[in-house]
Every structure is written in structure tokens, then in C-alpha cells.
N, CA, C and O atoms as a CHARMM CRD file, in Angstrom:
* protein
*
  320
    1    1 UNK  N     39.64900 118.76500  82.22200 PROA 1      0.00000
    2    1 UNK  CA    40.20100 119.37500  83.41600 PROA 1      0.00000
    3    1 UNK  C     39.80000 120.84700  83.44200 PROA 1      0.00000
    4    1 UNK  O     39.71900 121.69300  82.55200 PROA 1      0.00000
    5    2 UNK  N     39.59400 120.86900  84.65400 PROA 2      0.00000
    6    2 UNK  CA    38.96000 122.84700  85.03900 PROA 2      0.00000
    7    2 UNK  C     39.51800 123.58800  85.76700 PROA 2      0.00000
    8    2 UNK  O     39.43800 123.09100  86.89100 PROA 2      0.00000
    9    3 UNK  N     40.07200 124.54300  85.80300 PROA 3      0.00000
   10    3 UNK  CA    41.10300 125.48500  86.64000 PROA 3      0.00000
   11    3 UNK  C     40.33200 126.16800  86.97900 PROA 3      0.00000
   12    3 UNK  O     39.26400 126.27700  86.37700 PROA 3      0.00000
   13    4 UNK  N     40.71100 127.03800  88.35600 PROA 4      0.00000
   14    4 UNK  CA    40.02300 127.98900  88.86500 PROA 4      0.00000
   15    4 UNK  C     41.77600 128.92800  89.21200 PROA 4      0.00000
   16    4 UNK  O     42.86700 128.54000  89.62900 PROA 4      0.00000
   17    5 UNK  N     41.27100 130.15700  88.80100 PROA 5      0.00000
   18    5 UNK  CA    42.86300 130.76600  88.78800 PROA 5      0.00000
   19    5 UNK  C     42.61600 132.60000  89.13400 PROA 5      0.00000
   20    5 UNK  O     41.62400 133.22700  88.76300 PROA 5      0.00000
   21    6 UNK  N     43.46200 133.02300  89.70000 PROA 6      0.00000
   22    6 UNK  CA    43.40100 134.11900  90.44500 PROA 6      0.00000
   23    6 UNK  C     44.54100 135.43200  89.64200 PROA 6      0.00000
   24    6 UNK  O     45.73700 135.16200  89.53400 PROA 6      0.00000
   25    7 UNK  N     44.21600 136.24300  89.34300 PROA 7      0.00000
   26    7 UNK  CA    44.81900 137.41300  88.28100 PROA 7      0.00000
   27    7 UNK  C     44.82500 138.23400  89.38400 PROA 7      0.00000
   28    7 UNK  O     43.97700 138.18900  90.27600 PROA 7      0.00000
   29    8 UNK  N     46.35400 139.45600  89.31700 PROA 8      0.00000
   30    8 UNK  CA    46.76900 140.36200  90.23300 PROA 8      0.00000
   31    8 UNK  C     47.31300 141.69100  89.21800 PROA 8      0.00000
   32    8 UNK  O     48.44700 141.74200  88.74200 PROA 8      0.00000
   33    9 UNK  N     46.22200 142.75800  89.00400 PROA 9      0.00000
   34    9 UNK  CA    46.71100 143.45700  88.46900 PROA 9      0.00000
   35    9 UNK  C     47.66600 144.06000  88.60800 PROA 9      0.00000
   36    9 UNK  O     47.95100 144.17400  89.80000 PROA 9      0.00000
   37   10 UNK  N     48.75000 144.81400  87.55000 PROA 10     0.00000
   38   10 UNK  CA    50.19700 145.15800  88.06700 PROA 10     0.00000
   39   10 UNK  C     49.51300 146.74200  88.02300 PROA 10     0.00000
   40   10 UNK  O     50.22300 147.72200  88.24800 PROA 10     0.00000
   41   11 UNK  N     48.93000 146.79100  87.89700 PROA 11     0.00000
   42   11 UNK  CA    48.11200 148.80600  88.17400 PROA 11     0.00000
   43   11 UNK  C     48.17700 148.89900  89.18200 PROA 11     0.00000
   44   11 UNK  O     49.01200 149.47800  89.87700 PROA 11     0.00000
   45   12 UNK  N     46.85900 148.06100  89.56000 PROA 12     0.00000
   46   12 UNK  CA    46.61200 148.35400  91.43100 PROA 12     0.00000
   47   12 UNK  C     46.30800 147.89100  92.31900 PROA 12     0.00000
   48   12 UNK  O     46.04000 148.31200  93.44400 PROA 12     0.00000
   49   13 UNK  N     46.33500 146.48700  91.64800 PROA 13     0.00000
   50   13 UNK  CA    46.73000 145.37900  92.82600 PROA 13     0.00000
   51   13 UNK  C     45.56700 144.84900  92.72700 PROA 13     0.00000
   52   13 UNK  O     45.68700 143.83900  93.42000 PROA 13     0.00000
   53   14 UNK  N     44.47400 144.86000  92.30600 PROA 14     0.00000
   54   14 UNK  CA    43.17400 144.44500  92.55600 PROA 14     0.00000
   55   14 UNK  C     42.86100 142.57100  91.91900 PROA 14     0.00000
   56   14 UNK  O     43.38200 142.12100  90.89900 PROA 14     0.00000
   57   15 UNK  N     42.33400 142.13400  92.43200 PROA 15     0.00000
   58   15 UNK  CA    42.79600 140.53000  91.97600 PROA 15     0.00000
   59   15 UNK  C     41.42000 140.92800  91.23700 PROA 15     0.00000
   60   15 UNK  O     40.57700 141.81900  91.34900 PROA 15     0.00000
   61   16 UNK  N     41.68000 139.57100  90.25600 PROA 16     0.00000
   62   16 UNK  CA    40.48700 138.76700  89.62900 PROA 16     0.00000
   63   16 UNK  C     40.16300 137.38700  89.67200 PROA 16     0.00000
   64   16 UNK  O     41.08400 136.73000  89.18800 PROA 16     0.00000
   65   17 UNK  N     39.19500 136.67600  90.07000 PROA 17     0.00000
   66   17 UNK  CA    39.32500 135.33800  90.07000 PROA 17     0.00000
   67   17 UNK  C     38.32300 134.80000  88.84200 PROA 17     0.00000
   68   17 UNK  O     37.31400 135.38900  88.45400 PROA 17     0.00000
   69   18 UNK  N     38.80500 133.64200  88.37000 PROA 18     0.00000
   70   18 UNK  CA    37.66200 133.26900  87.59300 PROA 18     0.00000
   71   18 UNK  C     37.71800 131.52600  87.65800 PROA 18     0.00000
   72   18 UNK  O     37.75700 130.87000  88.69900 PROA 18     0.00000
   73   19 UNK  N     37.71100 131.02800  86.37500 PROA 19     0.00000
   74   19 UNK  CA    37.27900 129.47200  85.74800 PROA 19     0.00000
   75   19 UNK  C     37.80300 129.30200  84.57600 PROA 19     0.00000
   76   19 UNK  O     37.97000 130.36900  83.98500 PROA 19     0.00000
   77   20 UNK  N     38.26400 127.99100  83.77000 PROA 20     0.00000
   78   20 UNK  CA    38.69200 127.98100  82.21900 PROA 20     0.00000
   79   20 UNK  C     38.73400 126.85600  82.45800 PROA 20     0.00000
   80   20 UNK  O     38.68500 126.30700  83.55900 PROA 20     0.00000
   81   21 UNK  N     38.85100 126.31200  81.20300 PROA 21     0.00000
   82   21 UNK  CA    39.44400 124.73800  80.65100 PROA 21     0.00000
   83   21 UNK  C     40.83300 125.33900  79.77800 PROA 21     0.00000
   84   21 UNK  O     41.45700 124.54900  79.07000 PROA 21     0.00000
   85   22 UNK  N     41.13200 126.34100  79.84900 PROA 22     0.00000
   86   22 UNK  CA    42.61700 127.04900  78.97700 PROA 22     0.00000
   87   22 UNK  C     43.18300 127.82400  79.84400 PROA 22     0.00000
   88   22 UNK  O     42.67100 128.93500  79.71100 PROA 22     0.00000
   89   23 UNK  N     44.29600 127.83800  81.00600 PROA 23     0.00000
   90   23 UNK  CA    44.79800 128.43500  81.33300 PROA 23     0.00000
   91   23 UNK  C     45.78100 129.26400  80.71000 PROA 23     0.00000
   92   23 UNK  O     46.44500 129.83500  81.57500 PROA 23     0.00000
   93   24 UNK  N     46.04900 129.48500  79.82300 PROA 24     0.00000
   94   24 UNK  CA    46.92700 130.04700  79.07100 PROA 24     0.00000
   95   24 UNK  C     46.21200 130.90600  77.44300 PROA 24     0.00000
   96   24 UNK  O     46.83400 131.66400  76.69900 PROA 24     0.00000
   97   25 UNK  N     45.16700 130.57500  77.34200 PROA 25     0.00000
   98   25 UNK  CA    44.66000 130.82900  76.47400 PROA 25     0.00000
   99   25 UNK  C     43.27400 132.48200  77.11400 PROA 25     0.00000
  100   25 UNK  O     42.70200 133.32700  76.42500 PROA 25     0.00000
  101   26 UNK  N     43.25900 132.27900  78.39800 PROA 26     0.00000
  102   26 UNK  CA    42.56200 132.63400  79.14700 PROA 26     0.00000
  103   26 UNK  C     43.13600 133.76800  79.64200 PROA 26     0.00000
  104   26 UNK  O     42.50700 134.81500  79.48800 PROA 26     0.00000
  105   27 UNK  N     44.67900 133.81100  80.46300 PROA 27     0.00000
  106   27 UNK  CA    45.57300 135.08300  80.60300 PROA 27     0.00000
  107   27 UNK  C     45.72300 135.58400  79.45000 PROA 27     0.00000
  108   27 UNK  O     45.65200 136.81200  79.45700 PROA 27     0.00000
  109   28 UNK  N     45.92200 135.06800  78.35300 PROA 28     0.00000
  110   28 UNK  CA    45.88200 135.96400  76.92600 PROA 28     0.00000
  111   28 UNK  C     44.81700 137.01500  76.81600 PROA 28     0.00000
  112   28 UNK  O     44.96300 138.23100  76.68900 PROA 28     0.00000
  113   29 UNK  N     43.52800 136.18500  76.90400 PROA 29     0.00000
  114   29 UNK  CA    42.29700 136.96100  76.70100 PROA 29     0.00000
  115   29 UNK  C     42.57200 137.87300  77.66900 PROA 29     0.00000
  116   29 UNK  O     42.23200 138.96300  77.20800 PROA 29     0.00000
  117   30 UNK  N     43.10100 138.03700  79.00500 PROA 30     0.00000
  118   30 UNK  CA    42.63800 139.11600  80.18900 PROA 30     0.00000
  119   30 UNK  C     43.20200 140.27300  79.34300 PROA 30     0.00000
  120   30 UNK  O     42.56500 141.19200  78.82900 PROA 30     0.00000
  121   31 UNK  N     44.95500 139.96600  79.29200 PROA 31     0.00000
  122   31 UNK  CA    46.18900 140.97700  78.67900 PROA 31     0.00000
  123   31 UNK  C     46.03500 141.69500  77.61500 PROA 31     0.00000
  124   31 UNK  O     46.51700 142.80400  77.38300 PROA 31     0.00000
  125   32 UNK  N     44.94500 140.66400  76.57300 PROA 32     0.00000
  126   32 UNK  CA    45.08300 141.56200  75.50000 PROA 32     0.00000
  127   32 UNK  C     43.92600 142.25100  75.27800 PROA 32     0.00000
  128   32 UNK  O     43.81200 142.76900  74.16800 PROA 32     0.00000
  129   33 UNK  N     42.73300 142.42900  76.34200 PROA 33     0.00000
  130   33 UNK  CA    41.99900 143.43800  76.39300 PROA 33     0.00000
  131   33 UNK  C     40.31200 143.05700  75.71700 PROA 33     0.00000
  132   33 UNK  O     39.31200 143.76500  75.59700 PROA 33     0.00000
  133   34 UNK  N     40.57300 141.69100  75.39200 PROA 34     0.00000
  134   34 UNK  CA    39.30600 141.09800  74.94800 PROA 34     0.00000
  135   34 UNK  C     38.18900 140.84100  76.00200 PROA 34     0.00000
  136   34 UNK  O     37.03300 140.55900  75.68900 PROA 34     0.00000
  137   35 UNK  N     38.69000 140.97900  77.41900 PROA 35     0.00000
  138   35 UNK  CA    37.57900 140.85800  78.53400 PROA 35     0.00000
  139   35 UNK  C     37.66200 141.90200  79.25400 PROA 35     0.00000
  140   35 UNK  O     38.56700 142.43100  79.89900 PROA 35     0.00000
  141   36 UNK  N     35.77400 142.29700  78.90300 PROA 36     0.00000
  142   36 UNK  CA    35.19500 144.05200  79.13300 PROA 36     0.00000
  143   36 UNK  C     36.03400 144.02800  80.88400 PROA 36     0.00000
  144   36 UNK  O     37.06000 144.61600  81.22700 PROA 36     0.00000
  145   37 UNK  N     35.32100 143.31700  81.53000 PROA 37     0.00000
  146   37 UNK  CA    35.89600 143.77000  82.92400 PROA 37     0.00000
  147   37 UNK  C     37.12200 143.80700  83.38300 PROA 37     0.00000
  148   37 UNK  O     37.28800 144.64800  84.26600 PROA 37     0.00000
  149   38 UNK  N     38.26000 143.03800  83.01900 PROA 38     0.00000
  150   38 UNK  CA    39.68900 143.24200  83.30400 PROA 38     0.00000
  151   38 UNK  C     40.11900 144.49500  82.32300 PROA 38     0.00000
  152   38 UNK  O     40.94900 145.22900  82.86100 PROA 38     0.00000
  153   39 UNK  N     39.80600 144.80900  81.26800 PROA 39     0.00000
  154   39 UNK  CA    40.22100 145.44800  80.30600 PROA 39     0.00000
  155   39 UNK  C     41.26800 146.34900  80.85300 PROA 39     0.00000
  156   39 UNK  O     42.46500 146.12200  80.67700 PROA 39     0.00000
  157   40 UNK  N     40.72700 147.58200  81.65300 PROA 40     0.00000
  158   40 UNK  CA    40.96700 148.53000  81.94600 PROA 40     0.00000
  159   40 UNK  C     42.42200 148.76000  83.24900 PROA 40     0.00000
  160   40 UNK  O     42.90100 149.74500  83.81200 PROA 40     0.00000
  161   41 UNK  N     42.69300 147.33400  83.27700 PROA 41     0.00000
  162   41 UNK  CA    43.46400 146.75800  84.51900 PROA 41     0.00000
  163   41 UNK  C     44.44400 145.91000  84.06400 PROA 41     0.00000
  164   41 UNK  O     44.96200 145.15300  84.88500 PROA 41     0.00000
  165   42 UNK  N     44.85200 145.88600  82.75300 PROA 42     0.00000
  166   42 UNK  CA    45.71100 145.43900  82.33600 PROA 42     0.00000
  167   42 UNK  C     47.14000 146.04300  82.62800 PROA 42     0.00000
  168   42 UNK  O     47.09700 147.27300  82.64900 PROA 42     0.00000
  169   43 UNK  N     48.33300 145.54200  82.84800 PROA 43     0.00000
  170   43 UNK  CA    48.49400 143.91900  82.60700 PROA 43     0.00000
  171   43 UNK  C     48.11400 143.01200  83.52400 PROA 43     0.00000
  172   43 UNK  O     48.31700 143.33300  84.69500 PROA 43     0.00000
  173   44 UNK  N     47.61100 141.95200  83.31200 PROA 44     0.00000
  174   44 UNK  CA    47.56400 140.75200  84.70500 PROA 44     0.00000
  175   44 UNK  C     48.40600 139.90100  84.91700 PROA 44     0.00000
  176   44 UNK  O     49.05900 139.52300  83.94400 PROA 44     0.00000
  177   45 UNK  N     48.59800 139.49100  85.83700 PROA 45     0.00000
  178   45 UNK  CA    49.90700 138.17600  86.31200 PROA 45     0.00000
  179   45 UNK  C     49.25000 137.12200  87.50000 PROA 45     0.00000
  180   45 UNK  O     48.81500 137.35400  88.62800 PROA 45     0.00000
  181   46 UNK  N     49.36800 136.03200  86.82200 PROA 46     0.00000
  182   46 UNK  CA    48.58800 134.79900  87.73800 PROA 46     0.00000
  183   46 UNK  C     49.79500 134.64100  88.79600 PROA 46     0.00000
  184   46 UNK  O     51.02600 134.64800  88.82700 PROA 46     0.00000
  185   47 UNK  N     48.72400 134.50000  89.61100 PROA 47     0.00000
  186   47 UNK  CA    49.31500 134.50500  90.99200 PROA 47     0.00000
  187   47 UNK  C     49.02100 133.01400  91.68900 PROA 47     0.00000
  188   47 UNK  O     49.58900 132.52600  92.66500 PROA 47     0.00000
  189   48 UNK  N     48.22200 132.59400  91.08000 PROA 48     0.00000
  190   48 UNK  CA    47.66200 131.23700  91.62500 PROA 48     0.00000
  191   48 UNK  C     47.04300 130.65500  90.39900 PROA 48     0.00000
  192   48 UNK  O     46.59400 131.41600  89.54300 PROA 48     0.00000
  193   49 UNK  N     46.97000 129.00200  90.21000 PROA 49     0.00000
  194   49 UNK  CA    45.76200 128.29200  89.80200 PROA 49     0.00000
  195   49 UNK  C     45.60200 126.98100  90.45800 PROA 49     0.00000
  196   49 UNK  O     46.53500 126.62000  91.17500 PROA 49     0.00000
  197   50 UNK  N     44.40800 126.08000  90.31400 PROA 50     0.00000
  198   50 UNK  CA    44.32300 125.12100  90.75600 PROA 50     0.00000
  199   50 UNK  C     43.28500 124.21700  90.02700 PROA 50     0.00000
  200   50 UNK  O     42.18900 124.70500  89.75100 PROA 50     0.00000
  201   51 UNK  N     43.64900 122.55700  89.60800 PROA 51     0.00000
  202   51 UNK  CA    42.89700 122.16300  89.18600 PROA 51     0.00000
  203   51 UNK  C     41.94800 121.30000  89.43900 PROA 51     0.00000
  204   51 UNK  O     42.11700 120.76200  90.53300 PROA 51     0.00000
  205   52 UNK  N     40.62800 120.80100  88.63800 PROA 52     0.00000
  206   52 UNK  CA    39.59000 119.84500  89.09700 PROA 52     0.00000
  207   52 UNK  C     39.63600 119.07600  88.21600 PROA 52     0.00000
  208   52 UNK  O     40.27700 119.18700  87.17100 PROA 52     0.00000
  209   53 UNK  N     38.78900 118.00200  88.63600 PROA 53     0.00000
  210   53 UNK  CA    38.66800 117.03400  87.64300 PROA 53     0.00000
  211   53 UNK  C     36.70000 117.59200  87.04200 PROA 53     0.00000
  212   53 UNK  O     36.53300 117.44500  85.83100 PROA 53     0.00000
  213   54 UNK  N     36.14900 117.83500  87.38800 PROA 54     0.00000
  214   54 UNK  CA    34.51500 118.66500  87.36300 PROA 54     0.00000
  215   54 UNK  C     34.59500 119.96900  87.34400 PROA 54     0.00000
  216   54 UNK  O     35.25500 120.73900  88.04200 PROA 54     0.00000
  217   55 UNK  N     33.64700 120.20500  86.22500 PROA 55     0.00000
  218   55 UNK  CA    33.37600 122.04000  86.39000 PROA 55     0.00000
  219   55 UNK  C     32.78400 122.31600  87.91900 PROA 55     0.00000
  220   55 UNK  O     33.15900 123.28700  88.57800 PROA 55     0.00000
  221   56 UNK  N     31.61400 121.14700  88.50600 PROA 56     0.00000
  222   56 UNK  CA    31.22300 121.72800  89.54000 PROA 56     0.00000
  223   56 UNK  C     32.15700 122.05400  90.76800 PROA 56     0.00000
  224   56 UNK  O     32.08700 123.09300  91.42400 PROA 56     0.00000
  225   57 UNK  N     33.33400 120.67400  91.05800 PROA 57     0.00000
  226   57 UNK  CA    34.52400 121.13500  91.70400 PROA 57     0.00000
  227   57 UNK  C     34.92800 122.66300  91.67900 PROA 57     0.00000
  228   57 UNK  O     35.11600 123.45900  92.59900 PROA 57     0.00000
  229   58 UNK  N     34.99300 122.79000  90.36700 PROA 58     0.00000
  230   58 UNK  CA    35.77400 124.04100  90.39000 PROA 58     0.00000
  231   58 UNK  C     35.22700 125.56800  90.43000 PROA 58     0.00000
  232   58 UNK  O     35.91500 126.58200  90.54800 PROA 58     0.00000
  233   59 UNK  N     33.54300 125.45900  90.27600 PROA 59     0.00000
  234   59 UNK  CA    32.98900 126.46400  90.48800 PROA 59     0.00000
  235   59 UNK  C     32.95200 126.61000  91.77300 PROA 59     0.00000
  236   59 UNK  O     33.23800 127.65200  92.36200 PROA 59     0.00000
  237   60 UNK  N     32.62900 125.67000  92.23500 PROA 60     0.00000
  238   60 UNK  CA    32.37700 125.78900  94.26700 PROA 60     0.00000
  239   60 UNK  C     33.68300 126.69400  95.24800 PROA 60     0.00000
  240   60 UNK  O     33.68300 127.40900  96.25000 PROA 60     0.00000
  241   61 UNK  N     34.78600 126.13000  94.21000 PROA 61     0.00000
  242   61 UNK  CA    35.95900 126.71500  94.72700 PROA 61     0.00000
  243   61 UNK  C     36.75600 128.54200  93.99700 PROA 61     0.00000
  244   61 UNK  O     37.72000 129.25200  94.28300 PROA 61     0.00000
  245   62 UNK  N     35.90500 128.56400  93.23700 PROA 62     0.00000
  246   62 UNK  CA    35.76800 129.82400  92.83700 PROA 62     0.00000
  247   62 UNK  C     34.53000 130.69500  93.62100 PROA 62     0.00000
  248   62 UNK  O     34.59800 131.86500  93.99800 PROA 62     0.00000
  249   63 UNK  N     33.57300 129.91700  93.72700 PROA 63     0.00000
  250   63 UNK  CA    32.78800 130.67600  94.66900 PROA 63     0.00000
  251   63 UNK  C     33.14900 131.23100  96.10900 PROA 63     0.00000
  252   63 UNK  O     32.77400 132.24600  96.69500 PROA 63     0.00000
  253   64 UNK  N     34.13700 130.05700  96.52600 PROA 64     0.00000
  254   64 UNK  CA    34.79200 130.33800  98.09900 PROA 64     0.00000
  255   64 UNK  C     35.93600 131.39800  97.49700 PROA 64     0.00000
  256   64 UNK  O     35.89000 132.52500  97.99200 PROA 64     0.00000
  257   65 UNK  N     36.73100 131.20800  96.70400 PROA 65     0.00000
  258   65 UNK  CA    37.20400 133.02600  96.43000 PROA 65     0.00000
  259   65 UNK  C     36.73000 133.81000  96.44900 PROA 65     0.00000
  260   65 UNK  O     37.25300 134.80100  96.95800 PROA 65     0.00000
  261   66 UNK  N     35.51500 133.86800  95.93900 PROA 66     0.00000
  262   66 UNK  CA    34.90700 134.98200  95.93600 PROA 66     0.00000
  263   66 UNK  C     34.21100 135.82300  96.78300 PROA 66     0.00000
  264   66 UNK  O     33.78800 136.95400  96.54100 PROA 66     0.00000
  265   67 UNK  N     34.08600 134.83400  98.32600 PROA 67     0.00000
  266   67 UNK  CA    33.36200 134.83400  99.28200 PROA 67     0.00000
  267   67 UNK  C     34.76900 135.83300 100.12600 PROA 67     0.00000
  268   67 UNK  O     35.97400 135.96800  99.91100 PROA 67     0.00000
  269   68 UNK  N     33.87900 136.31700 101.04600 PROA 68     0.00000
  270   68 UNK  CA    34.73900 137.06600 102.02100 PROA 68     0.00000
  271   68 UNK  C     36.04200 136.57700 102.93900 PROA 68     0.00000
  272   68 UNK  O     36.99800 137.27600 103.27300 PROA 68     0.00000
  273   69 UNK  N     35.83500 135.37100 103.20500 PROA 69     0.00000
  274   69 UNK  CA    36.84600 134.42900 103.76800 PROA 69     0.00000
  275   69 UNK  C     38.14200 133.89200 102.59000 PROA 69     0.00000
  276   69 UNK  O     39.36800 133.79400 102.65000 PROA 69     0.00000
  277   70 UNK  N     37.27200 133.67500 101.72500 PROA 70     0.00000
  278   70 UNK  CA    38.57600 133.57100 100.54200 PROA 70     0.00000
  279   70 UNK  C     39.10100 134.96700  99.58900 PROA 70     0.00000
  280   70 UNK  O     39.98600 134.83600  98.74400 PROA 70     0.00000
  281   71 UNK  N     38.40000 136.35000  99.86800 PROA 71     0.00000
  282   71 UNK  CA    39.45500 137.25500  99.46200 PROA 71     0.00000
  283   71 UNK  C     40.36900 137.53400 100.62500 PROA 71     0.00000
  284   71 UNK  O     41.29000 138.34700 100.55200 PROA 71     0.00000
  285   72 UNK  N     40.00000 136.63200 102.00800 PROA 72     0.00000
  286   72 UNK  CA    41.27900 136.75200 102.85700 PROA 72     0.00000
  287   72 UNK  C     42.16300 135.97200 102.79600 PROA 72     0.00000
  288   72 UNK  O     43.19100 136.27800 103.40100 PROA 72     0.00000
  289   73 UNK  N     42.13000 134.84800 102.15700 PROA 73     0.00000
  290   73 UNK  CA    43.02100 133.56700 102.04500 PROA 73     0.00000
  291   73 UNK  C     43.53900 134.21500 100.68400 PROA 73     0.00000
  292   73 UNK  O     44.28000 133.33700 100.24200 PROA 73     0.00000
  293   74 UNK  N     43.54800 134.93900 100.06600 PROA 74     0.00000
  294   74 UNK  CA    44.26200 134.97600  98.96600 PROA 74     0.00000
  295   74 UNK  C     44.88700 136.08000  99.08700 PROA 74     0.00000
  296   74 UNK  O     45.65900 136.36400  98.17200 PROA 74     0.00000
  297   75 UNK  N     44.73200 137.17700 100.41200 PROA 75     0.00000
  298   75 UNK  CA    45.31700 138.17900 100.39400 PROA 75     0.00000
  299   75 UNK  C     46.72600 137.83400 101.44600 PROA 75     0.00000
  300   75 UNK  O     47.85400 138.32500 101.45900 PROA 75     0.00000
  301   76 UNK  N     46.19300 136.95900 102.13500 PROA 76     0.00000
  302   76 UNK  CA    46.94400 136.53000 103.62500 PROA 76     0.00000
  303   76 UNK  C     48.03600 135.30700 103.26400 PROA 76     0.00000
  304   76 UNK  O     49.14900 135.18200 103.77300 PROA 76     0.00000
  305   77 UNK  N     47.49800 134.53800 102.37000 PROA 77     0.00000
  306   77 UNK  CA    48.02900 133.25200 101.65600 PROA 77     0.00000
  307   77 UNK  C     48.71700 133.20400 100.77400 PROA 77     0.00000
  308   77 UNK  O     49.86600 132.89800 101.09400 PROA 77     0.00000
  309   78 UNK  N     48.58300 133.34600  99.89200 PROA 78     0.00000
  310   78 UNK  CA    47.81600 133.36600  97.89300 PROA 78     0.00000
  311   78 UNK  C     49.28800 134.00400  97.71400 PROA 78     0.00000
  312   78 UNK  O     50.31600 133.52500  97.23500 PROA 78     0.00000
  313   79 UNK  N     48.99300 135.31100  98.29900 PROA 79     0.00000
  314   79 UNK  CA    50.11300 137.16400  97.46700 PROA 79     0.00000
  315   79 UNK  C     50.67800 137.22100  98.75400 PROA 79     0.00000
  316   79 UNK  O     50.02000 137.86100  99.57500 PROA 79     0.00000
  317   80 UNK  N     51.84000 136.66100  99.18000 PROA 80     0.00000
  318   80 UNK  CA    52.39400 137.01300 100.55700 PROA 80     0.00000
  319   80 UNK  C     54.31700 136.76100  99.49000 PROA 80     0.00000
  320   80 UNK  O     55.38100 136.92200 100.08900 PROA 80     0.00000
């Protein structure tokens, strides 16, 4: 199983989206500073996840986050 899951920094609000097969093992890594790009934006708090049964499922749907229409669905949707 593959999650695609959405991080809301408590700094400054700035989301992160990514991918895992460890949801929980994965917010660890953001919080405790082991991933260069969240690092600096710690703490994080999941705001969303969702799962697939395929990595490709779940990349496609991380890609539409990432796309302009889905940082509006997650700003409008998602964090309301």
C-alpha cells in the first residue's frame, strides 16, 4: 500500500506533499530534521493522506498536488 500525504508547517504555513509506504515513519523523518528540504520548517502536522493500492496510483495523484489546480484543492479543501 502507497500513501500520498500532505504536511502543513506550524512556522508558516507552507505545505509539503509527498509519497511513502510508512506513514508514520515518514512524519518522523520530516520532524526530526532528517529531510534536507522540510528541515528548516519544522514542526510538520499531516493534514491529509490517502491511499493506493500502486505506486503509480499514487504518484499521479501526488503529481495533481503538485500541479496548480491541486495546490488549490488543498488550500480551498484539504486546510479549511
Amino acid at each position: 500500500m502507497f500513501f500520498v500525504y500532505v504536511l502543513k508547517s506550524e512556522v508558516d504555513g507552507r505545505y509539503y506533499k509527498g509519497m511513502t509506504e510508512n506513514l508514520e515513519k515518514r512524519l518522523k523523518e520530516h520532524n526530526s530534521g532528517s529531510t534536507k528540504s522540510t528541515k528548516a520548517y519544522r514542526p510538520w502536522r499531516m493534514i491529509y493522506s490517502k491511499s493506493f493500492e500502486t505506486r503509480i496510483e499514487a504518484r499521479e495523484f501526488e503529481k495533481y498536488l503538485k500541479s496548480g489546480s491541486g495546490r488549490d484543492y488543498i488550500k480551498n479543501t484539504l486546510d479549511s
